[in-house]
C-alpha positions in Angstrom: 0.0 0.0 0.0 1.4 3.3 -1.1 0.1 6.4 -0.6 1.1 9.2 -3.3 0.7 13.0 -2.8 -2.0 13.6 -5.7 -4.2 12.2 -3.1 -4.0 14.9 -1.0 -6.1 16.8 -2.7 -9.1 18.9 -1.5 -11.8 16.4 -1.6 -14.0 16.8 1.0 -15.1 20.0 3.2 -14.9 19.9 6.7 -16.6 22.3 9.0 -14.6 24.4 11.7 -17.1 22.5 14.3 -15.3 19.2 13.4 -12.2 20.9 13.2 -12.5 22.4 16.6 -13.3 19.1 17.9 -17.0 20.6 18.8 -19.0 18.1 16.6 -19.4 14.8 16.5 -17.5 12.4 13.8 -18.1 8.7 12.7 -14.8 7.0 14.2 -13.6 3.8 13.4 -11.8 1.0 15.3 -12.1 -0.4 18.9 -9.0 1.5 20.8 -8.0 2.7 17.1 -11.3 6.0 17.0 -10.1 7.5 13.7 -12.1 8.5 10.6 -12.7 5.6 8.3 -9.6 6.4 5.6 -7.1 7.0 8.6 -8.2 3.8 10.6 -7.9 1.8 7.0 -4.3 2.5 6.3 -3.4 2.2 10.0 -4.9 -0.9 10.2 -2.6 -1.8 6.5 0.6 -0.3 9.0 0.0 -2.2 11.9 -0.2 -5.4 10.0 3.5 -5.3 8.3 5.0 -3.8 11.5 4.0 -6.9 13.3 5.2 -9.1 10.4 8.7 -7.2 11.4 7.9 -7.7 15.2 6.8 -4.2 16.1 3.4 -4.0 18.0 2.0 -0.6 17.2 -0.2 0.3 19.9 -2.4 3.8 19.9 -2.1 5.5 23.2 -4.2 8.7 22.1 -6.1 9.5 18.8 -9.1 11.6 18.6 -9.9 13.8 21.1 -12.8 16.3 21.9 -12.8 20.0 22.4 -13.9 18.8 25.8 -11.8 16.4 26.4 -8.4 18.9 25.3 -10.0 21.2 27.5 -10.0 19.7 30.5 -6.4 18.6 30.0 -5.4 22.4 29.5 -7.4 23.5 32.7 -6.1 20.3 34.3 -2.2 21.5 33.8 -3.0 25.5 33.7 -4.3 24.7 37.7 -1.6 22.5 38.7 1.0 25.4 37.5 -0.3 27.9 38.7 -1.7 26.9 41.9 0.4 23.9 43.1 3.8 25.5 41.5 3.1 29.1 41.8 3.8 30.2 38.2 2.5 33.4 36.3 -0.5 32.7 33.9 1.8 32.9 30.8 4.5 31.4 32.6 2.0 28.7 32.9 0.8 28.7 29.3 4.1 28.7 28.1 5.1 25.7 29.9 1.3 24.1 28.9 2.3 24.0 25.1 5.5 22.7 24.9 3.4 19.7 24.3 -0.3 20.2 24.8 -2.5 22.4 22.6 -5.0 24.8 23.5 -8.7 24.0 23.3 -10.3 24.0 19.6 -6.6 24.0 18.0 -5.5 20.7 18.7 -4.8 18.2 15.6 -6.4 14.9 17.7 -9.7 16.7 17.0 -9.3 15.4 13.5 -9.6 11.9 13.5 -6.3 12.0 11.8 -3.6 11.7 13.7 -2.2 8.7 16.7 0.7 9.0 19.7 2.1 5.5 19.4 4.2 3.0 21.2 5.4 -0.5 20.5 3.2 -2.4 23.1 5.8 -5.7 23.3 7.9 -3.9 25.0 7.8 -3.3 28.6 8.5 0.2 30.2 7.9 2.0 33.5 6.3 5.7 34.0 5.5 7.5 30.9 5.5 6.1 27.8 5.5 9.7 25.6 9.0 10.3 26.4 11.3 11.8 23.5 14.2 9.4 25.7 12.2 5.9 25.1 12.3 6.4 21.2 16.2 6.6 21.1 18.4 4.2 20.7 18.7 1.9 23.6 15.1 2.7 24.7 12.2 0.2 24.4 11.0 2.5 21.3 13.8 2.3 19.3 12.9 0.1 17.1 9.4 0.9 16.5 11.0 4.9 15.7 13.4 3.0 13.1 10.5 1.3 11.2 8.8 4.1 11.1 11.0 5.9 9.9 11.0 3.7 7.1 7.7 2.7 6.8 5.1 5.1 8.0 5.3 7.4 5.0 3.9 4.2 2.6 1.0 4.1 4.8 0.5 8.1 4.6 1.7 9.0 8.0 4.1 11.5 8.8 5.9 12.8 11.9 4.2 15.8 12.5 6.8 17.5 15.7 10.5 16.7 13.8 13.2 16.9 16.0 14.9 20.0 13.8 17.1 22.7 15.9 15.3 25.7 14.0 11.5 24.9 14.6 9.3 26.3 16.7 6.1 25.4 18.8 5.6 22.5 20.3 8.7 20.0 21.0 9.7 17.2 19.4 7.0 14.6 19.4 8.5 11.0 17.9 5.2 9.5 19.1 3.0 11.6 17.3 2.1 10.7 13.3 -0.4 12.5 10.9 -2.2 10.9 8.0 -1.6 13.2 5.7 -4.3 12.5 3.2 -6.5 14.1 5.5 -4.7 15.9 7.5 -3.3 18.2 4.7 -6.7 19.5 3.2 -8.0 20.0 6.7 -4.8 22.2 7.9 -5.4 24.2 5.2 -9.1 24.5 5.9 -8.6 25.5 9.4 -5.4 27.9 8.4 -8.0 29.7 6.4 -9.9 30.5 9.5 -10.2 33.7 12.1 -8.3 31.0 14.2 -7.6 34.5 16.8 -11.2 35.1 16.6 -12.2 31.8 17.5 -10.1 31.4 20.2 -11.0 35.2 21.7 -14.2 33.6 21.8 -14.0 30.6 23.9 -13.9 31.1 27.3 -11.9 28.4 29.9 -9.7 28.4 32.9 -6.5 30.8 31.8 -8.0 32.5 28.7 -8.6 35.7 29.5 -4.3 35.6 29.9 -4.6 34.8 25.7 -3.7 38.3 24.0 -3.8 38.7 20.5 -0.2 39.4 20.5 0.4 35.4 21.8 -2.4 33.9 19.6 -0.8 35.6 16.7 3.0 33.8 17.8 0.8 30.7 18.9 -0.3 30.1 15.0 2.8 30.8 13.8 4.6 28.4 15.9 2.4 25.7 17.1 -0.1 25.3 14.4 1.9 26.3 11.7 6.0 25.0 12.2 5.1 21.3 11.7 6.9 19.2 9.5 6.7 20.5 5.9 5.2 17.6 4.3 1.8 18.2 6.1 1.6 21.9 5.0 
């Protein structure tokens, strides 16, 4: 199965609802919850990484505007209350790897944080550590590396020196097929209106001077190949 770029094209439009993570999409696969195209190829994926002993396991796909909400109020109170930082101290330190509300990518039913479930770890498994060489990711990062792209997934977070946003993520794949028409759907958006609108634990600290540098850097400075 191999999955070439002219299929990236526009084919379908998606609401800013769904793209928010505010409406309600058909999902596919027990522990799997992608949209049907996604959870097809992933299926294709997991199938020859097994036949090379790799046991991809989804650890977090879609996710509601609810559900990323109450992660970001989750860590914004434990900041600032339990550690004593400054709202944008706390903000700051929020999205290095979690999104705000209504901007995240899981909303799309595209994308999966991954692990290689034969192996046995302790404590967090989303550590950038447990993908290198010697951890008990290794060699699930190696065959993606040289597989994920045939099944239309891409590293979305690269671990480049120059980019910006959120921190290198070698859990976190995209499949690009959708992912790419929806970016640029949702790039097309008042995304700084939208988010002066919603209202949640911290935002009020959200000026349009960090929205603007949020875009740019979060949403925005991802690996090219999903722009």
């Amino acid at each position: 199965m191999t999955i070439h770029t002219a299929t990236w094209a526009q084919t379908a439009a998606y609401d800013i609802s769904e793209l928010m993570g505010k409406a309600d999409i058909d999902l596919y696969g027990e522990g799997i919850n992608l949209r049907k195209e996604a959870h097809d190829a992933f299926i294709e994926m997991k199938k020859a990484a097994y036949q090379d002993g790799i046991s991809i396991e989804i650890v977090s796909s879609y996710r509601s505007f609810d559900r990323q909400l109450a992660i970001f109020e989750r860590k914004y109170l434990q900041y600032t209350e339990d550690d004593g930082m400054e709202p944008l101290q706390a903000i700051d330190k929020i999205i290095e790897y979690s999104t705000i509300p209504g901007t995240s990518r899981h909303h799309w039913g595209t994308e999966i944080d991954i692990i290689d479930a034969s192996k046995n770890t302790e404590g967090d498994v989303l550590v950038p550590t447990k993908f290198e060489e010697g951890g008990p990711f290794a060699d699930l990062k190696v065959w993606m590396d040289e597989h994920a792209r045939e099944y239309g997934f891409y590293l979305v977070y690269t671990n480049e020196s120059k980019r910006r946003g959120f921190k290198y993520e070698p859990w976190h794949y995209s499949y690009a097929p959708l992912s790419v028409p929806m970016l640029e759907i949702f790039r097309k958006k008042n995304i700084l209106q939208l988010l002066v609108e919603e209202d949640f634990v911290g935002s009020e600290f959200l000026t349009t001077g960090f929205i603007k540098t949020y875009i740019r850097d979060n949403i925005l400075d991802i690996n090219r190949v999903l722009l």
